[in-house]
C-alpha positions as a LaTeX table, in Angstrom:
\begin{tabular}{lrrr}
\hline
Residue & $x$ (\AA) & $y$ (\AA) & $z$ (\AA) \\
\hline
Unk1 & $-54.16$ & $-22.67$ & 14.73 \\
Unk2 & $-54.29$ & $-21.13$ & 17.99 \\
Unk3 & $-57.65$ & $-21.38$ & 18.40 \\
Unk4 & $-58.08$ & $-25.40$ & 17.46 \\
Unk5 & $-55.46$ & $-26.03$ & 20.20 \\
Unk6 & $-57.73$ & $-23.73$ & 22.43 \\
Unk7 & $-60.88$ & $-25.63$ & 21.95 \\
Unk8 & $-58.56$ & $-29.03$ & 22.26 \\
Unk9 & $-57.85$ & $-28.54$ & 25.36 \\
Unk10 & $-61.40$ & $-26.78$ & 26.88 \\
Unk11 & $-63.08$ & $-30.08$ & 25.75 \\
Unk12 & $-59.86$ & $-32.29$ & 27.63 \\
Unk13 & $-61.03$ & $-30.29$ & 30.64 \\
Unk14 & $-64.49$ & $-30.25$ & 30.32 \\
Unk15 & $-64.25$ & $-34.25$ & 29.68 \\
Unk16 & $-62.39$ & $-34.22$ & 32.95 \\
Unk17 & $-59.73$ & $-36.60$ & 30.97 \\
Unk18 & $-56.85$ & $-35.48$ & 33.38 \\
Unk19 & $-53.83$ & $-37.69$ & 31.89 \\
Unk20 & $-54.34$ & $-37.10$ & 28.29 \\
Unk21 & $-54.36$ & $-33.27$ & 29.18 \\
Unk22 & $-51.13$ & $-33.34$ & 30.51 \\
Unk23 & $-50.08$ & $-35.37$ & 27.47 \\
Unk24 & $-51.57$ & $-32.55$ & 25.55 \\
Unk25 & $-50.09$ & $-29.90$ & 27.60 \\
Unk26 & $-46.51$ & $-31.23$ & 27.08 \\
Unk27 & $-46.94$ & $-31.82$ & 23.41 \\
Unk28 & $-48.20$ & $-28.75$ & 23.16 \\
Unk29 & $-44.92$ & $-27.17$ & 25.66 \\
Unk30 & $-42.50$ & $-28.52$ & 23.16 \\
Unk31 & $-44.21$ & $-27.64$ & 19.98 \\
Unk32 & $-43.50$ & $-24.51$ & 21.43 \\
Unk33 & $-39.53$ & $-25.19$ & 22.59 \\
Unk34 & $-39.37$ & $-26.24$ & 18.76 \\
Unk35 & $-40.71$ & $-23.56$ & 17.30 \\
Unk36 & $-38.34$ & $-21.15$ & 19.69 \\
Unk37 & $-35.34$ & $-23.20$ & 18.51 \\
Unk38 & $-36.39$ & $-23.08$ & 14.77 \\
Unk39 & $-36.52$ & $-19.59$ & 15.37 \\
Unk40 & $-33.48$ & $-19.35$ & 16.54 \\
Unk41 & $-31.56$ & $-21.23$ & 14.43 \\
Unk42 & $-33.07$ & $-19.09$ & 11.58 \\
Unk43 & $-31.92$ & $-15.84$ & 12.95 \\
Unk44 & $-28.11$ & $-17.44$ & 13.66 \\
Unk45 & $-27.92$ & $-18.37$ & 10.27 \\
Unk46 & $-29.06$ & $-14.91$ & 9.31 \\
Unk47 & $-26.15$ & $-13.42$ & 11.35 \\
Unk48 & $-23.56$ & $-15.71$ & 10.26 \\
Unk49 & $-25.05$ & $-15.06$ & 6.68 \\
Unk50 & $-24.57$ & $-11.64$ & 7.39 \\
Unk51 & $-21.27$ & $-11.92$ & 9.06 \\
Unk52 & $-19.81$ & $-14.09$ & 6.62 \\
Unk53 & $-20.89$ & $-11.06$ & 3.48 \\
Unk54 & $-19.15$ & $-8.07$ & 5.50 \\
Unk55 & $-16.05$ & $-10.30$ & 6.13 \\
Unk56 & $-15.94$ & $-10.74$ & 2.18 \\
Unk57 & $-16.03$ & $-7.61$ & 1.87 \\
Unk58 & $-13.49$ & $-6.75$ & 4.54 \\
Unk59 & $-11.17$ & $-9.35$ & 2.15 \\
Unk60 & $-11.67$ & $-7.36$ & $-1.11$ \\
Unk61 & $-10.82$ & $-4.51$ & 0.43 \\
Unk62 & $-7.56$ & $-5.92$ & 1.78 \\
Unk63 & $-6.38$ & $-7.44$ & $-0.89$ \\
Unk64 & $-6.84$ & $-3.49$ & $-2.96$ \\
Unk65 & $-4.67$ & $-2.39$ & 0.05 \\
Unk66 & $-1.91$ & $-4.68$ & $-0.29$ \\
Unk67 & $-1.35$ & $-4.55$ & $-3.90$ \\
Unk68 & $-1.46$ & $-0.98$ & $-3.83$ \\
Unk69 & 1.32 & $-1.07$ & $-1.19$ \\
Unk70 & 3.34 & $-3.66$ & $-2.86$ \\
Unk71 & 3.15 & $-1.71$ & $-6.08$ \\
Unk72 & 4.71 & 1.18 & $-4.73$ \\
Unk73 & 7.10 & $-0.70$ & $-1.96$ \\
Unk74 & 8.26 & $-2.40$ & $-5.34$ \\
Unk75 & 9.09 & 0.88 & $-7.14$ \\
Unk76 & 10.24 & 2.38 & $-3.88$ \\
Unk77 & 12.70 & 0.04 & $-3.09$ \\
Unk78 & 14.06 & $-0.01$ & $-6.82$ \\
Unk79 & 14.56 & 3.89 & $-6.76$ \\
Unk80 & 16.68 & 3.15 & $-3.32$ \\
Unk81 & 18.53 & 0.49 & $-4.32$ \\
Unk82 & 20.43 & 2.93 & $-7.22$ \\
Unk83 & 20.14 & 5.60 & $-5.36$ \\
Unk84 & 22.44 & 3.94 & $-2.76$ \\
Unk85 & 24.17 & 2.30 & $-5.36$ \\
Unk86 & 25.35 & 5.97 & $-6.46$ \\
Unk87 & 26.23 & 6.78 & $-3.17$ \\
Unk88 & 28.42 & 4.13 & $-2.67$ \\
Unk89 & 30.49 & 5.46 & $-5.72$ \\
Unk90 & 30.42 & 8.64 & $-4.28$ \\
Unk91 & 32.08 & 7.05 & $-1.09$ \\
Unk92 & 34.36 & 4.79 & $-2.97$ \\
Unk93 & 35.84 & 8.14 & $-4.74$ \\
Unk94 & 36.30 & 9.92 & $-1.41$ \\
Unk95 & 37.72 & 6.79 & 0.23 \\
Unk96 & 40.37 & 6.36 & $-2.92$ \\
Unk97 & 40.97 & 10.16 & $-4.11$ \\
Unk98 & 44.65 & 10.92 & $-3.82$ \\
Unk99 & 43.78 & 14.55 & $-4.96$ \\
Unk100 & 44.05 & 17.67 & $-2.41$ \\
Unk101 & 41.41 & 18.98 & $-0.46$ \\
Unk102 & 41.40 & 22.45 & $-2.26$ \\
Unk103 & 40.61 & 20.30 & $-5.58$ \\
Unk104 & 38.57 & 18.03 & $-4.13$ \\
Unk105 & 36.41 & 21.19 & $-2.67$ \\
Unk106 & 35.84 & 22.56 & $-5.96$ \\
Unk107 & 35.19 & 18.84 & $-7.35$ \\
Unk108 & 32.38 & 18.59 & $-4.77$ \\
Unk109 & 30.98 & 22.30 & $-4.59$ \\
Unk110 & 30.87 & 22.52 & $-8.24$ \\
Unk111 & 29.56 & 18.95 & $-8.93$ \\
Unk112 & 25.61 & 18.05 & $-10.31$ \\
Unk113 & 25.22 & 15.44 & $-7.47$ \\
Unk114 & 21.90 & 16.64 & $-5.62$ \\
Unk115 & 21.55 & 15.17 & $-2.07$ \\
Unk116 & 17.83 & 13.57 & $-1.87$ \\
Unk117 & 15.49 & 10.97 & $-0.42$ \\
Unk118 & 12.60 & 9.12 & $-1.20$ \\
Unk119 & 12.01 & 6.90 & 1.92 \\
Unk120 & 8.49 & 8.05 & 3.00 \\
Unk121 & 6.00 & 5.27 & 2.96 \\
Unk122 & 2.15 & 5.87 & 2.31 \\
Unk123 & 0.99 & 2.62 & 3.45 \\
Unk124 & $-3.13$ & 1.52 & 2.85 \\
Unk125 & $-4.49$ & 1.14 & 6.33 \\
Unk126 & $-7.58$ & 1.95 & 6.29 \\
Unk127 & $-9.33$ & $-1.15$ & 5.96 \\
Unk128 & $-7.27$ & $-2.38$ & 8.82 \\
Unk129 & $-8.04$ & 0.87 & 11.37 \\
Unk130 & $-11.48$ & $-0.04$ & 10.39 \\
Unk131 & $-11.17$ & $-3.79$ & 11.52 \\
Unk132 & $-9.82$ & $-2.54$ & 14.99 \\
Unk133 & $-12.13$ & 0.56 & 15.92 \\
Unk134 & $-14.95$ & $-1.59$ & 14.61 \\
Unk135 & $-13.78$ & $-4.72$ & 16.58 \\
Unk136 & $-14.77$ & $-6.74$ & 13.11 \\
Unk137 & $-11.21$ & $-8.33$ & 13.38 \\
Unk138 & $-12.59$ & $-10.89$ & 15.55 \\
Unk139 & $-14.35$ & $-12.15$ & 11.84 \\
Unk140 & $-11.03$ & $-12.77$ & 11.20 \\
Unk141 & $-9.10$ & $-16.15$ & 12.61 \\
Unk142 & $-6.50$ & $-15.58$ & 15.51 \\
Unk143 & $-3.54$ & $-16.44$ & 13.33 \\
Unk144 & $-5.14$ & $-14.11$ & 10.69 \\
Unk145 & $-5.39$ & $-11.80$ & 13.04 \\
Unk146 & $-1.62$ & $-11.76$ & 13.99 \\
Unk147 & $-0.58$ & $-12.01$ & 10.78 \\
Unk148 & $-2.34$ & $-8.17$ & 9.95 \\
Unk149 & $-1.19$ & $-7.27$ & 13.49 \\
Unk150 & 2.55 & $-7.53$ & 12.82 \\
Unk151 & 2.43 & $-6.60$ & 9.24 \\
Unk152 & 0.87 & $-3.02$ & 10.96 \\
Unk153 & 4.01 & $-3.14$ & 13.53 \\
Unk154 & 6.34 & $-3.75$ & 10.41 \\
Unk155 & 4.69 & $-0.66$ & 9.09 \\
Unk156 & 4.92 & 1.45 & 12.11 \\
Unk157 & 8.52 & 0.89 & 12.88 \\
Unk158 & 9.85 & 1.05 & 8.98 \\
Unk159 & 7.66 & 4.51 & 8.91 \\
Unk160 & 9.08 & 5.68 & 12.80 \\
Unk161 & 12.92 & 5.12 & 11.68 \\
Unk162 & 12.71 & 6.43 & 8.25 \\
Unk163 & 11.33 & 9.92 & 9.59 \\
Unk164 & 14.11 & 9.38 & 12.24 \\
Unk165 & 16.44 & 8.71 & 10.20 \\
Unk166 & 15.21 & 11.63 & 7.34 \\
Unk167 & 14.97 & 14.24 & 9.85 \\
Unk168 & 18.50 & 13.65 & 10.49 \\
Unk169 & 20.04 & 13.46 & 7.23 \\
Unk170 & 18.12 & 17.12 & 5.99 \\
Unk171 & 18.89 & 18.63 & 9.55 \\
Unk172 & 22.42 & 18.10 & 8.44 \\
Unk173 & 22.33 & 18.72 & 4.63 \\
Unk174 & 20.58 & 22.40 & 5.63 \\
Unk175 & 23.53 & 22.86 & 8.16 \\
Unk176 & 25.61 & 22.61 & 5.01 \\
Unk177 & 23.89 & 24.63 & 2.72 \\
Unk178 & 23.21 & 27.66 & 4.99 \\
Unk179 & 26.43 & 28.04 & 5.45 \\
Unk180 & 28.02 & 27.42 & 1.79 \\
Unk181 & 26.52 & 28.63 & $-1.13$ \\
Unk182 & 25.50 & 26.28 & $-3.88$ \\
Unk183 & 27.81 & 27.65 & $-6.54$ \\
Unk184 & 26.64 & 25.19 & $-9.46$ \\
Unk185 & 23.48 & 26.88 & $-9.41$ \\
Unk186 & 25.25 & 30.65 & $-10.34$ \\
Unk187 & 25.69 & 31.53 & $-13.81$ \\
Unk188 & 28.38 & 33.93 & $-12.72$ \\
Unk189 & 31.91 & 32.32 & $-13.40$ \\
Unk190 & 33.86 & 34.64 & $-11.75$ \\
Unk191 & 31.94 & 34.81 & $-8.80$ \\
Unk192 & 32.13 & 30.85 & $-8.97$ \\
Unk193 & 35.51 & 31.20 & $-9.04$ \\
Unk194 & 35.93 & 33.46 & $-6.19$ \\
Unk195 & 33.60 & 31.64 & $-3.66$ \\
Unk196 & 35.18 & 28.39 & $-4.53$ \\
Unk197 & 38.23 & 30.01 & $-3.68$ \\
Unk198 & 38.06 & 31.79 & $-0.13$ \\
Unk199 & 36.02 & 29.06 & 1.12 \\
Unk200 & 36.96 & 26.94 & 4.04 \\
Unk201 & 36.74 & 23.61 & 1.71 \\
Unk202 & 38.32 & 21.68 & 5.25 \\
Unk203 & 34.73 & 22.47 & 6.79 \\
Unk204 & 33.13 & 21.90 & 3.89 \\
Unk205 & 34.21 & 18.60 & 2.73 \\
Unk206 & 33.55 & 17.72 & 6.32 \\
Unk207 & 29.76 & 18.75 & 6.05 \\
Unk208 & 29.72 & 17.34 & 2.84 \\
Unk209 & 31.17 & 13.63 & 3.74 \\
Unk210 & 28.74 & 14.09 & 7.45 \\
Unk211 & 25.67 & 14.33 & 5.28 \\
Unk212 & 26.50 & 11.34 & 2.73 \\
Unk213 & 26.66 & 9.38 & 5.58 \\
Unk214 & 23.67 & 10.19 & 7.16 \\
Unk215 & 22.15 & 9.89 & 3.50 \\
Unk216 & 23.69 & 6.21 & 3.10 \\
Unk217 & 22.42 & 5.38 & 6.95 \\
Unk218 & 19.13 & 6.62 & 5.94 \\
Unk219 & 18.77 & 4.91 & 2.62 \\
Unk220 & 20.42 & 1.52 & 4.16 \\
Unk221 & 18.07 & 1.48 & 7.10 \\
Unk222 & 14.82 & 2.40 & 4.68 \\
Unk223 & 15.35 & $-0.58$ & 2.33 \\
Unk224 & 16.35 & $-3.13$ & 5.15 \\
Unk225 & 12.83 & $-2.57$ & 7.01 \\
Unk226 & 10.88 & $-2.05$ & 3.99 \\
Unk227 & 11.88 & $-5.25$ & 2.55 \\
Unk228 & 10.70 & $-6.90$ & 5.63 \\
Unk229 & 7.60 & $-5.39$ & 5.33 \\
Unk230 & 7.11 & $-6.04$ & 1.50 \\
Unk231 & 8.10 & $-9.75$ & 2.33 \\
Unk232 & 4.87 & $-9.78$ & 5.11 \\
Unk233 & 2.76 & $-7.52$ & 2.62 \\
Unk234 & 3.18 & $-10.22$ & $-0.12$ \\
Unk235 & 2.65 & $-13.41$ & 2.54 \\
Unk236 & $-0.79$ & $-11.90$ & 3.95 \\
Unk237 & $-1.81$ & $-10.87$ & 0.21 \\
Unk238 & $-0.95$ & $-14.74$ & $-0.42$ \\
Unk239 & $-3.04$ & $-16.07$ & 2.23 \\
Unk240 & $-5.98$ & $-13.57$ & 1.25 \\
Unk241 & $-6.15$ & $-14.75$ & $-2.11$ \\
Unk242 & $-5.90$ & $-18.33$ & $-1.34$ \\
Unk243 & $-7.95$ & $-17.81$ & 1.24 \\
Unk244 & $-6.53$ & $-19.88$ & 3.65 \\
Unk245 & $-6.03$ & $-19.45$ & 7.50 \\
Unk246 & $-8.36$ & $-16.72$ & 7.71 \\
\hline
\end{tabular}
C-alpha cells in the first residue's frame, strides 16, 4: 500500500502537476490523522474494556465482604442484645434488693453469673485497602466513593471505642478478681464458707457493681455504633447489587 502511494506521488512530481500534488499530499495527511484516531479510539476502548472487567471484579468482591460482615454484625448484635438484656436484670436486682450487704456478698461471690464480652468486630476490608493503595477507587463514582469511605469511618470508630471501652471494663473486672477469690469455682465448702465470711463484701460489692457498669457501658456503646454500621453495610450492599450509583 505504501508503495502505490509512493509511485503516486513520484509520477505527480515528475508530471510537474503541482496542485493535484498538494491535493494528494493532504488526502494522503489525513488518511493518516484517520488512521491515528482509529487507532486511538481502538486502544480507549481496550482500556475502558479493561477497566470496566477489573471494576466487576472489584464489585464481586465487595459484595462477599459485606455479606460476610452483615452475617456476623447480625449474630453479633443478637448475642449483645441478651447479653445486656441479662445485665439489666442483674442491675434491676441490685437497684431493688432490700437484703444486707453480708447476704448480698455471698449472693454475688457465690453466684454462676460470668462477666464477659463479645464486642470485637472482624470487619472484611480488604477489597477496600486494595481500592485505596491501588488508587482503583477512582473506577468507582464520587458518591460511590463516599458511600465506602464513611462506611470504613463507621468501622474505624465502632472498632476504636469498643477496644476503649473493653480495655476498660477487663482492667476493672481483673482489679476485682486479683483481689477476691472466685469461690464458686472451689469444691471446698468449708473453705467457701470461710472466705465468704472474712471478706470485706463492702469492697467487694463495690468492685462488683463498678465492673457491671463498665460491662453495660461497653455493651450499650458496642450495639449503638454497630447498628449504625450494619445499617451503612446493608445500604452499600443494596446499591452494589442493584448496581446503581456506582
Amino acid at each position: 500500500m505504501i508503495t502505490v502511494f509512493r509511485k503516486i506521488r513520484q509520477k505527480l512530481i515528475a508530471d510537474k502537476r503541482a496542485s493535484k500534488y498538494l491535493l494528494y499530499a493532504t488526502g494522503e495527511i489525513l488518511l493518516v490523522v484517520i488512521g491515528i484516531l482509529i487507532a486511538l479510539q481502538i486502544n480507549n476502548w481496550n482500556e475502558n474494556r479493561k477497566k470496566e472487567s477489573l471494576k466487576k471484579s472489584y464489585e464481586t468482591n465487595l459484595i462477599n465482604d459485606l455479606k460476610k460482615d452483615t452475617a456476623q454484625l447480625n449474630a453479633r448484635l443478637k448475642l449483645n442484645k441478651l447479653l445486656l438484656k441479662d445485665i439489666d436484670s442483674v442491675k434491676t436486682y441490685l437497684d431493688t434488693t432490700s437484703i444486707g450487704m453480708k447476704e448480698l456478698y455471698l449472693l454475688l461471690s457465690t453466684s454462676d453469673r460470668r462477666f464477659g464480652l463479645r464486642v470485637l468486630n472482624t470487619y472484611n476490608i480488604n477489597t477496600f485497602n486494595i481500592l485505596i493503595s491501588s488508587g482503583n477507587i477512582d473506577l468507582f463514582s464520587n458518591y460511590f466513593t463516599n458511600e465506602l469511605m464513611e462506611l470504613n469511618r463507621l468501622q474505624l470508630a465502632e472498632k476504636r471505642v469498643s477496644e476503649g471501652n473493653s480495655n476498660h471494663f477487663f482492667e476493672s473486672l481483673t482489679t476485682m478478681r486479683n483481689q477476691y477469690v472466685d469461690v464458686d469455682r472451689l469444691k471446698n465448702e468449708r473453705l467457701k464458707k470461710e472466705l465468704t465470711k472474712n471478706d470485706d463484701s463492702n469492697r467487694y460489692i463495690s468492685l462488683f457493681i463498678n465492673a457491671l457498669l463498665n460491662q453495660n457501658h461497653t455493651v450499650s456503646r458496642y450495639l449503638e455504633l454497630t447498628e449504625k454500621v450494619n445499617t451503612k453495610t446493608k445500604e452499600v450492599l443494596q446499591e452494589l447489587e442493584n448496581n446503581t450509583n456506582l
